[in-house]
N, CA, C, O and CB atoms as a CASP TS submission, in Angstrom:
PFRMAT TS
TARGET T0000
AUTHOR 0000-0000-0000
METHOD Language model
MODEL 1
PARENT N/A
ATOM      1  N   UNK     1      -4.614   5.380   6.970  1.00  0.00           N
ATOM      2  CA  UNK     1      -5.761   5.283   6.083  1.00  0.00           C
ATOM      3  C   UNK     1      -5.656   4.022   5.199  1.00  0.00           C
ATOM      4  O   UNK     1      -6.644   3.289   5.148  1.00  0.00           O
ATOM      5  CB  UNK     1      -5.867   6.555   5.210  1.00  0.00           C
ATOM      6  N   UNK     2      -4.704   3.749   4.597  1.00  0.00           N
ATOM      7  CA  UNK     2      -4.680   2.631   3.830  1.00  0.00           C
ATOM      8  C   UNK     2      -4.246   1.203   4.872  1.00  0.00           C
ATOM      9  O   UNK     2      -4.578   0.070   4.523  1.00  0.00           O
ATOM     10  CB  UNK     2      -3.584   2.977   2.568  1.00  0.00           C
ATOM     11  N   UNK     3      -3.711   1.382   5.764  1.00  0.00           N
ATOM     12  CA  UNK     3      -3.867   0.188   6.780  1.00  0.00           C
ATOM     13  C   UNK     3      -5.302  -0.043   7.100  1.00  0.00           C
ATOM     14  O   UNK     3      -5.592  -1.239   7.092  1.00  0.00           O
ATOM     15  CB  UNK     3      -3.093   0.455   8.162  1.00  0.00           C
ATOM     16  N   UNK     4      -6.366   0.836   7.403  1.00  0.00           N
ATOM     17  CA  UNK     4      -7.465   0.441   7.299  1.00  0.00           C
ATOM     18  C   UNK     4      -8.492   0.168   6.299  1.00  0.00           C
ATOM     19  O   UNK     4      -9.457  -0.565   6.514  1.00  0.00           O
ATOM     20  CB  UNK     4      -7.747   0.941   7.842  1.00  0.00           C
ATOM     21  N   UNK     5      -8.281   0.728   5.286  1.00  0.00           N
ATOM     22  CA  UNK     5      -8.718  -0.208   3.820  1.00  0.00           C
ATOM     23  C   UNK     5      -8.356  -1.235   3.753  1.00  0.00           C
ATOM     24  O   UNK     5      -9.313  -1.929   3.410  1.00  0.00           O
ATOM     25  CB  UNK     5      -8.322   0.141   2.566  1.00  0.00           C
ATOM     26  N   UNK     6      -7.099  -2.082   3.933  1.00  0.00           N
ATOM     27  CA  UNK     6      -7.195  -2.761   4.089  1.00  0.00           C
ATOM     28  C   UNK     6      -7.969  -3.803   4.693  1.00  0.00           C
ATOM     29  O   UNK     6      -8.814  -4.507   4.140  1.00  0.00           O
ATOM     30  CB  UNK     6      -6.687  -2.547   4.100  1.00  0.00           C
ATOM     31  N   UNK     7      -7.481  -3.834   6.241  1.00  0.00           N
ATOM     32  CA  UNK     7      -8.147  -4.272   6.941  1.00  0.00           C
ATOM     33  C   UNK     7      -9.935  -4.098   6.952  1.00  0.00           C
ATOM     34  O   UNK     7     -10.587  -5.044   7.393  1.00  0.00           O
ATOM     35  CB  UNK     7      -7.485  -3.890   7.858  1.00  0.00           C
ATOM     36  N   UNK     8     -10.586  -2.973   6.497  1.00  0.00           N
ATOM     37  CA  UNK     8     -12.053  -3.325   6.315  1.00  0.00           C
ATOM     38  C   UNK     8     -12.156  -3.782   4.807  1.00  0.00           C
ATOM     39  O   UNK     8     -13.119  -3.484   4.100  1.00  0.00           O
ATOM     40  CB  UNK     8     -13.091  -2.000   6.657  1.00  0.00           C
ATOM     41  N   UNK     9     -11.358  -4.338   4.488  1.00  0.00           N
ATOM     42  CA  UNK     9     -11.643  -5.411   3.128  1.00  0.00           C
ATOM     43  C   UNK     9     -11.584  -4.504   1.647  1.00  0.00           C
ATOM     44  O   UNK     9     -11.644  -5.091   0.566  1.00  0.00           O
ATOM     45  CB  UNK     9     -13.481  -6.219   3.270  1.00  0.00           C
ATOM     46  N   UNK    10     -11.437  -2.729   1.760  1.00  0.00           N
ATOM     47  CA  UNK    10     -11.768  -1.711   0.591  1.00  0.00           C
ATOM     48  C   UNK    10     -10.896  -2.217  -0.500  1.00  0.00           C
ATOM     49  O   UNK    10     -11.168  -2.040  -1.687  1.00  0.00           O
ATOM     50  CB  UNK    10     -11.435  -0.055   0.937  1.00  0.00           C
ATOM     51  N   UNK    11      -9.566  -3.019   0.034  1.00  0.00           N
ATOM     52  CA  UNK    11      -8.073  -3.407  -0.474  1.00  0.00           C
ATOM     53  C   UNK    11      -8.100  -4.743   0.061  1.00  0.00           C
ATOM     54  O   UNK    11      -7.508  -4.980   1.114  1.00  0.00           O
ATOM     55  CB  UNK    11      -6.693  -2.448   0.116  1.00  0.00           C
ATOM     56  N   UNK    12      -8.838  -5.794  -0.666  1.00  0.00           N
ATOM     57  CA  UNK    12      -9.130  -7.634  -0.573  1.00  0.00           C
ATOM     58  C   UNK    12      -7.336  -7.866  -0.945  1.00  0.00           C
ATOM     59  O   UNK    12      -6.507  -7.213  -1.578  1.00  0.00           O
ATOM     60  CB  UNK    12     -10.678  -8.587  -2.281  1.00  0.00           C
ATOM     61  N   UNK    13      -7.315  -9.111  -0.198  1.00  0.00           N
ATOM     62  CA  UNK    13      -6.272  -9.936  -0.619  1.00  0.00           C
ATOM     63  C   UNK    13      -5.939  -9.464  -2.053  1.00  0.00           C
ATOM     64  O   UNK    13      -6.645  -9.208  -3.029  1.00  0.00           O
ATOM     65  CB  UNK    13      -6.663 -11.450  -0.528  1.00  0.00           C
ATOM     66  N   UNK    14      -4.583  -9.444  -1.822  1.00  0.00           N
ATOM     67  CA  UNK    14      -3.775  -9.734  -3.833  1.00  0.00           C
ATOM     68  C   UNK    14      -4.157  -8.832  -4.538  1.00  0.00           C
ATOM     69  O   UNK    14      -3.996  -9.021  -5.744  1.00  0.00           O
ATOM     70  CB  UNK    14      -4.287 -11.165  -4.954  1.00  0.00           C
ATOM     71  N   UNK    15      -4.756  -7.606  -4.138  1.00  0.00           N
ATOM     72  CA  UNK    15      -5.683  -6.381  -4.929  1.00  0.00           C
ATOM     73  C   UNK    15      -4.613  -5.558  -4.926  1.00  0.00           C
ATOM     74  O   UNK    15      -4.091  -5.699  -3.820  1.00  0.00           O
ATOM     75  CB  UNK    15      -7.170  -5.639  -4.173  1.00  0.00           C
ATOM     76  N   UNK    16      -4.076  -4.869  -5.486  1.00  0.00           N
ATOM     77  CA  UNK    16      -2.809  -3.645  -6.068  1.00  0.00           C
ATOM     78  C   UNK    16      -3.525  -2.239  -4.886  1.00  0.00           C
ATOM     79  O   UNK    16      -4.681  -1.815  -4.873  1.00  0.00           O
ATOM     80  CB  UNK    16      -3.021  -3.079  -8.587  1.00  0.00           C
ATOM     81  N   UNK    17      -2.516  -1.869  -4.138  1.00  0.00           N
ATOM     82  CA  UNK    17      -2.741  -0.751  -3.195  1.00  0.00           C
ATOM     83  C   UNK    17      -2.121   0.576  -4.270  1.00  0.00           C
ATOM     84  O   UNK    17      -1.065   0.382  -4.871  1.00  0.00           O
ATOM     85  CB  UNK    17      -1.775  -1.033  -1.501  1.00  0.00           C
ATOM     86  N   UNK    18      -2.814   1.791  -4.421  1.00  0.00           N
ATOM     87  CA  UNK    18      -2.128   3.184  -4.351  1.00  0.00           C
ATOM     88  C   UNK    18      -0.828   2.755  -4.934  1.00  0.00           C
ATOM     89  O   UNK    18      -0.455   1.652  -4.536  1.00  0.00           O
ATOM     90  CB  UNK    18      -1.984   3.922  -2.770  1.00  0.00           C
ATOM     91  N   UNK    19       0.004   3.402  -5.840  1.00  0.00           N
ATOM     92  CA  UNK    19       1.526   3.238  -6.077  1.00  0.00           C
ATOM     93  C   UNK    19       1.697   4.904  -5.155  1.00  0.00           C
ATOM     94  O   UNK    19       0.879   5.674  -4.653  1.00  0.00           O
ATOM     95  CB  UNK    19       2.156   3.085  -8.203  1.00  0.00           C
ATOM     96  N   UNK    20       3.221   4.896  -5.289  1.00  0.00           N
ATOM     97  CA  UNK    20       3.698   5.971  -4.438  1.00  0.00           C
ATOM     98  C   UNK    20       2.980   7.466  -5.274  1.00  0.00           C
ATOM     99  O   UNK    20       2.350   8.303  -4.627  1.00  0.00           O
ATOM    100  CB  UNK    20       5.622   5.896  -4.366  1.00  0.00           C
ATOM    101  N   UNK    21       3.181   7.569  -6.548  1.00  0.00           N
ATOM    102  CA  UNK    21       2.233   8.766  -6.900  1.00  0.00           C
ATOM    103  C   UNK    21       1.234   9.220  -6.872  1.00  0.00           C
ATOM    104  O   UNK    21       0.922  10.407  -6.973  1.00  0.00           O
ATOM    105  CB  UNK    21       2.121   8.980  -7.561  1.00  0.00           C
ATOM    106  N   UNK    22       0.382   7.997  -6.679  1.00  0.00           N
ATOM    107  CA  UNK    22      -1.115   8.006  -6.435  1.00  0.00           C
ATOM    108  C   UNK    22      -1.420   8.532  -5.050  1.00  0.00           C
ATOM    109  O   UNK    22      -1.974   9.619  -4.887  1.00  0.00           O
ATOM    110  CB  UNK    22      -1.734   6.563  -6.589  1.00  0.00           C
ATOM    111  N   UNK    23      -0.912   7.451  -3.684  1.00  0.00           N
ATOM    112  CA  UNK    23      -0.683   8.468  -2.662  1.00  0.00           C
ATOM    113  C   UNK    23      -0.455  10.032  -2.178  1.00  0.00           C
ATOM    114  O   UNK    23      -1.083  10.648  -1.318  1.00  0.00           O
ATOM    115  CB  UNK    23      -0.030   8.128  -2.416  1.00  0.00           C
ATOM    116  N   UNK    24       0.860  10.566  -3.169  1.00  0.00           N
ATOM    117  CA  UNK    24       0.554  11.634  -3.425  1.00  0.00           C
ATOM    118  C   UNK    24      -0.244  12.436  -3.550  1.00  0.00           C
ATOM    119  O   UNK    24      -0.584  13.365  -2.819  1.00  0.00           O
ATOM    120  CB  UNK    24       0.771  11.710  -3.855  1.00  0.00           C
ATOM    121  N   UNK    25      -0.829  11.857  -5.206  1.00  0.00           N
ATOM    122  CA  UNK    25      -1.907  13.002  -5.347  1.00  0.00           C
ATOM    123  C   UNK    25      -3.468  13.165  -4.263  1.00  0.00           C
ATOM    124  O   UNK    25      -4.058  14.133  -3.783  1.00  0.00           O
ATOM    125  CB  UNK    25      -2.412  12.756  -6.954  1.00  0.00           C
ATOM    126  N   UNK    26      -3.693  11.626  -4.229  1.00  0.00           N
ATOM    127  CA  UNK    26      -4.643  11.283  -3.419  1.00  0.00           C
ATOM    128  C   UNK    26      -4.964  12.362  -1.808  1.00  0.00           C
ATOM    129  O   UNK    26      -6.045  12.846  -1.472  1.00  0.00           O
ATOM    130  CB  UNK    26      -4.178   9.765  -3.168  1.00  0.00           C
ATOM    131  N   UNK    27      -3.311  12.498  -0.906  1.00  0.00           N
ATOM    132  CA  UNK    27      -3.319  12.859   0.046  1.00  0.00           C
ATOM    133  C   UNK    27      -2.273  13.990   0.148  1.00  0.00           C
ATOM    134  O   UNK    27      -1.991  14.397   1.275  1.00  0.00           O
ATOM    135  CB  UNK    27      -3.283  11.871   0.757  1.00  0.00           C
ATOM    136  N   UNK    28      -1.832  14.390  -0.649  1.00  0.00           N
ATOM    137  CA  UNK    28      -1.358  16.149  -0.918  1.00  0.00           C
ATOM    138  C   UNK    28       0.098  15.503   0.166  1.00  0.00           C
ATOM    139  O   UNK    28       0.663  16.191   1.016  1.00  0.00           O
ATOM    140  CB  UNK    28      -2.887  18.025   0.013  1.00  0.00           C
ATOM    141  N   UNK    29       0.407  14.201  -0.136  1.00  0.00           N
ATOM    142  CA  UNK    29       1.904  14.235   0.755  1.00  0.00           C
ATOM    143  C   UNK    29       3.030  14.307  -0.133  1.00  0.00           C
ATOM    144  O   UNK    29       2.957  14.367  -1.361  1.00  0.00           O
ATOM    145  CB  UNK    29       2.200  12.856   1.702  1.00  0.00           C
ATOM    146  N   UNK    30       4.021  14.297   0.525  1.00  0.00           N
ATOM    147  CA  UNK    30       5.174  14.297   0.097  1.00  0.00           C
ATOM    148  C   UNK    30       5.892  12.587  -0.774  1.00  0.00           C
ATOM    149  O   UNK    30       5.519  11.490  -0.359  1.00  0.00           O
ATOM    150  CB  UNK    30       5.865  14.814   1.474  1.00  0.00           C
ATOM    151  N   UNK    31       6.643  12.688  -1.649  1.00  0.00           N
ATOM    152  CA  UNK    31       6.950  11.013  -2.119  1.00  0.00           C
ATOM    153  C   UNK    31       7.722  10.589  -0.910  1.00  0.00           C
ATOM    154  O   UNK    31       7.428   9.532  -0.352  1.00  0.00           O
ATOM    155  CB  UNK    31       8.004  10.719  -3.718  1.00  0.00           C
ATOM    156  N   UNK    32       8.562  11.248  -0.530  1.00  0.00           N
ATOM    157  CA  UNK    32       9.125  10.430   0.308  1.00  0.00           C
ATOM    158  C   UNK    32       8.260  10.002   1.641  1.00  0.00           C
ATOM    159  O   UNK    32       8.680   9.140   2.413  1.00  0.00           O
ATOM    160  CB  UNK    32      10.338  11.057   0.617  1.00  0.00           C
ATOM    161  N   UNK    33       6.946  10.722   1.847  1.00  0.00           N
ATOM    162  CA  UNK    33       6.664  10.229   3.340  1.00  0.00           C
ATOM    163  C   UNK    33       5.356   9.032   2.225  1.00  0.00           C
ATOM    164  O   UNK    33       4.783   8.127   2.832  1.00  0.00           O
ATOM    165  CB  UNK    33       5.851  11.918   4.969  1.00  0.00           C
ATOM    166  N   UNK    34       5.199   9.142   1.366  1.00  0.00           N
ATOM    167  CA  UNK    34       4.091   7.844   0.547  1.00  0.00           C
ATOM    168  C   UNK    34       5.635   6.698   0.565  1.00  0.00           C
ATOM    169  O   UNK    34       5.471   5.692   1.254  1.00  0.00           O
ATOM    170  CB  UNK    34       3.188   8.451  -1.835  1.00  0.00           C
ATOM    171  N   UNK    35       6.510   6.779   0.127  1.00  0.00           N
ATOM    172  CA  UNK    35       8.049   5.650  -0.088  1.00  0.00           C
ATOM    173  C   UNK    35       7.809   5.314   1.895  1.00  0.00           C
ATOM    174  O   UNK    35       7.378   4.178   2.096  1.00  0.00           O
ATOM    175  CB  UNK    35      10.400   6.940  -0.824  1.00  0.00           C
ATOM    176  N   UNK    36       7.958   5.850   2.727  1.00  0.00           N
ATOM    177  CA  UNK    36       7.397   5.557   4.124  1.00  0.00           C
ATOM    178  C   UNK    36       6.205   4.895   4.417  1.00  0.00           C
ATOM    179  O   UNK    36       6.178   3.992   5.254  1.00  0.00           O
ATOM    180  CB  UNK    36       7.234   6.624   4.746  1.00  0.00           C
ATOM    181  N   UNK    37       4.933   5.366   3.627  1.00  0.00           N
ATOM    182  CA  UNK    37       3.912   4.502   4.078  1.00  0.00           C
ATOM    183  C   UNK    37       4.163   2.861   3.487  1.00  0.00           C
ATOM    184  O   UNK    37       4.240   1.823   4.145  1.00  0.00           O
ATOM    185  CB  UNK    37       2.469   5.184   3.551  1.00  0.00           C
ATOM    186  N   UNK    38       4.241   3.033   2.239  1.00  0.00           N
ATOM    187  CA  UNK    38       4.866   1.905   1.648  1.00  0.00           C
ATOM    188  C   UNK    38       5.806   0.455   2.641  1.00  0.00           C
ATOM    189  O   UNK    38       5.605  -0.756   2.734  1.00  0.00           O
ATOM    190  CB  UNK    38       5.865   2.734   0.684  1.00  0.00           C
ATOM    191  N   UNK    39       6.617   1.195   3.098  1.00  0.00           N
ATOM    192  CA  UNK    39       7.935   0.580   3.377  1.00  0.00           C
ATOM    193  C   UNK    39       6.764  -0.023   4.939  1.00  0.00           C
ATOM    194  O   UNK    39       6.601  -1.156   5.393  1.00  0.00           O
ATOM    195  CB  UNK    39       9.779   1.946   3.575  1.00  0.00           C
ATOM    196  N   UNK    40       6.416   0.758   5.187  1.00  0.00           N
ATOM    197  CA  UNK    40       5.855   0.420   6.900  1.00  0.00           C
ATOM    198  C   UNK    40       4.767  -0.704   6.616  1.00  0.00           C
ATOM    199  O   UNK    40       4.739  -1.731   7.293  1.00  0.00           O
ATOM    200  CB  UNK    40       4.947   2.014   7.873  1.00  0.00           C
ATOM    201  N   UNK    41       3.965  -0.484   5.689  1.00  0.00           N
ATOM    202  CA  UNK    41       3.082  -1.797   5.316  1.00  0.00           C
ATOM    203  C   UNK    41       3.610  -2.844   5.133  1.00  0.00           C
ATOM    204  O   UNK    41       3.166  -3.830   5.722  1.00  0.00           O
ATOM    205  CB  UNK    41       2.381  -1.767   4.260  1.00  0.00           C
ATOM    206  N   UNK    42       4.849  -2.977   4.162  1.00  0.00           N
ATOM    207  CA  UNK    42       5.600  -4.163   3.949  1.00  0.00           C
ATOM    208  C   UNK    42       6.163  -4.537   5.358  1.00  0.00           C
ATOM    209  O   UNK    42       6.206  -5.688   5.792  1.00  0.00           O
ATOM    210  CB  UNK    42       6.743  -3.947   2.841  1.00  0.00           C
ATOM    211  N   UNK    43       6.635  -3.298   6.088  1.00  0.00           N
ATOM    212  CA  UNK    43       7.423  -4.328   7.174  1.00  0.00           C
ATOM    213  C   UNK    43       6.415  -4.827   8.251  1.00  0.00           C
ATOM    214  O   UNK    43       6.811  -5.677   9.049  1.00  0.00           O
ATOM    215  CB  UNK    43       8.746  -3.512   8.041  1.00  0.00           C
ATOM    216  N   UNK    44       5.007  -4.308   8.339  1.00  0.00           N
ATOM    217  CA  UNK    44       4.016  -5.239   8.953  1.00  0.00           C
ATOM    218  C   UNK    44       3.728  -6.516   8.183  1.00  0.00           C
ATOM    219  O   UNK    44       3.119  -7.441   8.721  1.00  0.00           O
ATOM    220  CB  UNK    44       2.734  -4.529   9.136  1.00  0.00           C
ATOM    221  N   UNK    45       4.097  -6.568   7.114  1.00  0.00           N
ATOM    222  CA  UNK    45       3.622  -7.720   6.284  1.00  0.00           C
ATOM    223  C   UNK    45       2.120  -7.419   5.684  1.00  0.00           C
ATOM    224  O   UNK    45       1.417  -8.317   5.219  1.00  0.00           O
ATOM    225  CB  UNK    45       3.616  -9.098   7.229  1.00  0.00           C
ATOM    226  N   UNK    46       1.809  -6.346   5.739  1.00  0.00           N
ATOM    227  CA  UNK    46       0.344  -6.014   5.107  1.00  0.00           C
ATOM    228  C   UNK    46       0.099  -6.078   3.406  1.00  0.00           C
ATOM    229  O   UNK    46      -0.866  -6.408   2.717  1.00  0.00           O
ATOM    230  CB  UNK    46      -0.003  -4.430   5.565  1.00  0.00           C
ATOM    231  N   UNK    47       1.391  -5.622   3.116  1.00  0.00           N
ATOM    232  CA  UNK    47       1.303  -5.654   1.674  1.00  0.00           C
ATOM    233  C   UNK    47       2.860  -6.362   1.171  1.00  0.00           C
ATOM    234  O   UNK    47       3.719  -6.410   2.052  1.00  0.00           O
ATOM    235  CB  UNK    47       0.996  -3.956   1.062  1.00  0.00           C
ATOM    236  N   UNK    48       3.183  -6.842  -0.062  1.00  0.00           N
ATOM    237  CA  UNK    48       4.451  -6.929  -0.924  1.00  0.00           C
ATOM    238  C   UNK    48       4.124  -6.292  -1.918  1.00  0.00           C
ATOM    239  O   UNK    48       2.978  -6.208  -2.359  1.00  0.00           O
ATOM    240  CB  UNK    48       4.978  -8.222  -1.330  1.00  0.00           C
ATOM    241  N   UNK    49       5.384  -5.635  -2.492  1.00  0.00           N
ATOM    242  CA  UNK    49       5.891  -5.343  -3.744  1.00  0.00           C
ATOM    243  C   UNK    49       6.154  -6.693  -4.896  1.00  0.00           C
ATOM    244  O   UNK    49       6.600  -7.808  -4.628  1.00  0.00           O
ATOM    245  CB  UNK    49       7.218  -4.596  -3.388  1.00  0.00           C
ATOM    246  N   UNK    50       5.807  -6.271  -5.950  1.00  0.00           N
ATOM    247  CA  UNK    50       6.372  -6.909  -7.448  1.00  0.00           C
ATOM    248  C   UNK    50       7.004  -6.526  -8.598  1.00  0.00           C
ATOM    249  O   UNK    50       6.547  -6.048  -9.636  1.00  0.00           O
ATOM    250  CB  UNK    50       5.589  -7.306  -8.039  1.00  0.00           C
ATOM    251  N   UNK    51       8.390  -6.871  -8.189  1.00  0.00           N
ATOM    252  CA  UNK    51       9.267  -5.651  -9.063  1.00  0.00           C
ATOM    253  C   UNK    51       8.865  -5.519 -10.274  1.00  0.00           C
ATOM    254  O   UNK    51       8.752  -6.486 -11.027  1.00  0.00           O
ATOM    255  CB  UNK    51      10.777  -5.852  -9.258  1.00  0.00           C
ATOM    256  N   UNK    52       8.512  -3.921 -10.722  1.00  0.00           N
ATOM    257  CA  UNK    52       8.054  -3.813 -12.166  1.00  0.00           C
ATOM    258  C   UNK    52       6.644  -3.862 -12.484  1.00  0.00           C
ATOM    259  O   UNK    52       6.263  -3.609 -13.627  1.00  0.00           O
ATOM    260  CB  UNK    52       8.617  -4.827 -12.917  1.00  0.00           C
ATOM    261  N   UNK    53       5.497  -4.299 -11.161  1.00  0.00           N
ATOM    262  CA  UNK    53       4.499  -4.732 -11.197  1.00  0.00           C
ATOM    263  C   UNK    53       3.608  -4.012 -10.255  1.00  0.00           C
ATOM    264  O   UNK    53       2.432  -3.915 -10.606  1.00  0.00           O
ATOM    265  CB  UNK    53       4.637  -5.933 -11.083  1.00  0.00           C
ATOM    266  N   UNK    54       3.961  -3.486  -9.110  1.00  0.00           N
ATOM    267  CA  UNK    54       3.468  -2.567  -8.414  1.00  0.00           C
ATOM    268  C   UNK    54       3.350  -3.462  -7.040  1.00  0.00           C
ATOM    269  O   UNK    54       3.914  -4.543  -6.875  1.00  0.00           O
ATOM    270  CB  UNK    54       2.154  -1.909  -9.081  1.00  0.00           C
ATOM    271  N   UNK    55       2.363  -2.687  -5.927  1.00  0.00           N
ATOM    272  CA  UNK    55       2.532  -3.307  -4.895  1.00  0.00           C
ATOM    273  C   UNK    55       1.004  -3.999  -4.642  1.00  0.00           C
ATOM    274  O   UNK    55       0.005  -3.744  -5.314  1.00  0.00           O
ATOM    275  CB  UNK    55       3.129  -2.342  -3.825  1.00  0.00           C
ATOM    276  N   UNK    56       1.086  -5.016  -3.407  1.00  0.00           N
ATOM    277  CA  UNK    56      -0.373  -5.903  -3.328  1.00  0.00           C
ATOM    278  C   UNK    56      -0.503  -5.656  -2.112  1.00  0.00           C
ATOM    279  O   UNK    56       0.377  -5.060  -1.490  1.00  0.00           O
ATOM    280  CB  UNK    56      -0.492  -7.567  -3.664  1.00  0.00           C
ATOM    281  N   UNK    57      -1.818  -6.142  -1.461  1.00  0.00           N
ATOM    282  CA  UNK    57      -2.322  -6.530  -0.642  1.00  0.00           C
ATOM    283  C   UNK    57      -1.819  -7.800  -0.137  1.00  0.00           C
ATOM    284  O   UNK    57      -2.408  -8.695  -0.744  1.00  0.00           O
ATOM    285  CB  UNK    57      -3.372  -6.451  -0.938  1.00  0.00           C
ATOM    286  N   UNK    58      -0.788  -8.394   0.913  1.00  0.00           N
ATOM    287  CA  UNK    58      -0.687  -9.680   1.326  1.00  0.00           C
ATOM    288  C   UNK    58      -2.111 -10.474   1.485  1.00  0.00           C
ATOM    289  O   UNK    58      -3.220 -10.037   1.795  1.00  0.00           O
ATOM    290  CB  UNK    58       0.069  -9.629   2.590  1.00  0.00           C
ATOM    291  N   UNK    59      -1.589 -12.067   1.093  1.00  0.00           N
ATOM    292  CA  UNK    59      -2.785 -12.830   1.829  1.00  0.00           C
ATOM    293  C   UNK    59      -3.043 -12.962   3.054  1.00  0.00           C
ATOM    294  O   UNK    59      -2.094 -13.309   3.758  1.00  0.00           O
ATOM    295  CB  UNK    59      -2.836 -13.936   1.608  1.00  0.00           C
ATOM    296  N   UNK    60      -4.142 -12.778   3.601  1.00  0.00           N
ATOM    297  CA  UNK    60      -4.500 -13.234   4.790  1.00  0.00           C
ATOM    298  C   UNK    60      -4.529 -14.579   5.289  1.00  0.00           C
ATOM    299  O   UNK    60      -5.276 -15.311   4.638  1.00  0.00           O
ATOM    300  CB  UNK    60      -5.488 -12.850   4.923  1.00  0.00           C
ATOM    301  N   UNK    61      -3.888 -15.163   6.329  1.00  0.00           N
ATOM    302  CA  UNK    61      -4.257 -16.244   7.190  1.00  0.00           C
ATOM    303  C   UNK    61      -5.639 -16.710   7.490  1.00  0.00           C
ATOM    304  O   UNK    61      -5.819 -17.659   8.254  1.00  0.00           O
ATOM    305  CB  UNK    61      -3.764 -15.978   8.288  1.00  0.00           C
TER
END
């Protein structure tokens, strides 16, 4: 779900995605499987973290 917000633009470049609690509440999951969605976006390169700052939307090419 949030890989495709992204991608249809809901979550623009450099725009702050969901933090891990928000996920939560948002989708009745567990933290550790939102700490998973997290981790899987970054390792597509879809989003970075900013320590202390929350996480973004990568720029697009």
């Amino acid at each position: 779900m949030i890989r495709q917000r992204i991608k249809d633009g809901t979550y623009p470049p450099r725009s702050r995605v969901p933090s891990v609690n928000q996920l939560t509440e948002e989708f009745g999951i567990a933290a550790m499987t939102a700490h998973k969605v997290h981790r899987g976006l970054r390792a597509e390169g879809l989003i970075y973290t900013e320590p202390g700052m929350g996480s973004y939307v990568s720029p697009q090419p």
